[in-house]
N, C-alpha and C positions, 0 to 999 in steps of 0.2 A: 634139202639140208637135213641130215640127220644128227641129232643130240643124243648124246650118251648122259645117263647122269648115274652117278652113285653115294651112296651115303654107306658110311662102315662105323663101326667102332672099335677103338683100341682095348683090348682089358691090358693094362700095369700093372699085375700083380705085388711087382717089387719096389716099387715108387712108393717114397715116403714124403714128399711134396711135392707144393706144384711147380715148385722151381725145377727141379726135376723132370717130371712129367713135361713141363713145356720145350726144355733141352730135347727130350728124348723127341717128343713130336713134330718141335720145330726142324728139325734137322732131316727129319724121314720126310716131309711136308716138302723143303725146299727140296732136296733131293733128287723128288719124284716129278716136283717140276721143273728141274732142269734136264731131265732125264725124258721124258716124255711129250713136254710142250703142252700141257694140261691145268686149267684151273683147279688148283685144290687149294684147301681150306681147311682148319680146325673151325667146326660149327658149333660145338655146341658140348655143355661138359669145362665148361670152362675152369670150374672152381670145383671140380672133381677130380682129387691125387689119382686116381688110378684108370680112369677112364677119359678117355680123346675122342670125340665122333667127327670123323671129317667127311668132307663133301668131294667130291670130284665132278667135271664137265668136262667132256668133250664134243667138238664140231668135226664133222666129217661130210663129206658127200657121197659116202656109202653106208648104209645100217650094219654089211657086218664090221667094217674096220671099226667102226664107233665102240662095238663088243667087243673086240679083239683088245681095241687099247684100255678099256676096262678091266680086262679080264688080266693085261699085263699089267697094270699100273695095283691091281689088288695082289696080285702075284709078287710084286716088291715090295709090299707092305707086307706081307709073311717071308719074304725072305729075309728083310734089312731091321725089322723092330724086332732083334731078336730076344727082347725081354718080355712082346707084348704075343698077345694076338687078338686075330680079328674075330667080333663075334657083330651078329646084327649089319646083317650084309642084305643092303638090298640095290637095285641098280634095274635098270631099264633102257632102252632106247626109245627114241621119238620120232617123230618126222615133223618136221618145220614144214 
């Protein structure tokens, strides 16, 4: 079994609360997991207007699809958070 994991952060430049900020990130969150079939998450940054860090997992039984759906599910967060972007990108895979 192979696990994909990633952790990213949003920058929000333009968010002036965190009401705000959690519209924008909640909605790109569910999204991405309806779209992909992937555990994701807002981790961390909670009570920071301008910044989101979220988590992603994936399981595979291959090590490159694990990368591949990382690599696309990071790929929609620079497509669809068109107010934000990603900085502080790190991501790996494992083997179980």
């Amino acid at each position: 079994m192979h696990i994909g994991a990633a952790r990213f952060s949003l920058y929000l430049p333009e968010t002036f609360s965190l009401k705000e900020k959690r519209g924008i990130v909640k909605s790109a969150v569910e999204r991405a997991r309806k779209r992909f079939n992937a555990s994701i998450a807002q981790i961390e940054d909670l009570d920071d207007m301008r910044v989101g860090t979220i988590g992603v997992v994936v399981v595979s039984n291959n090590a490159l699809h694990a990368d591949e759906m990382l690599r696309a599910i990071l790929a929609f967060f620079e497509r669809e958070v068109l107010d934000g972007e990603l900085t502080e990108v790190d991501q790996d895979v494992f083997i179980w």
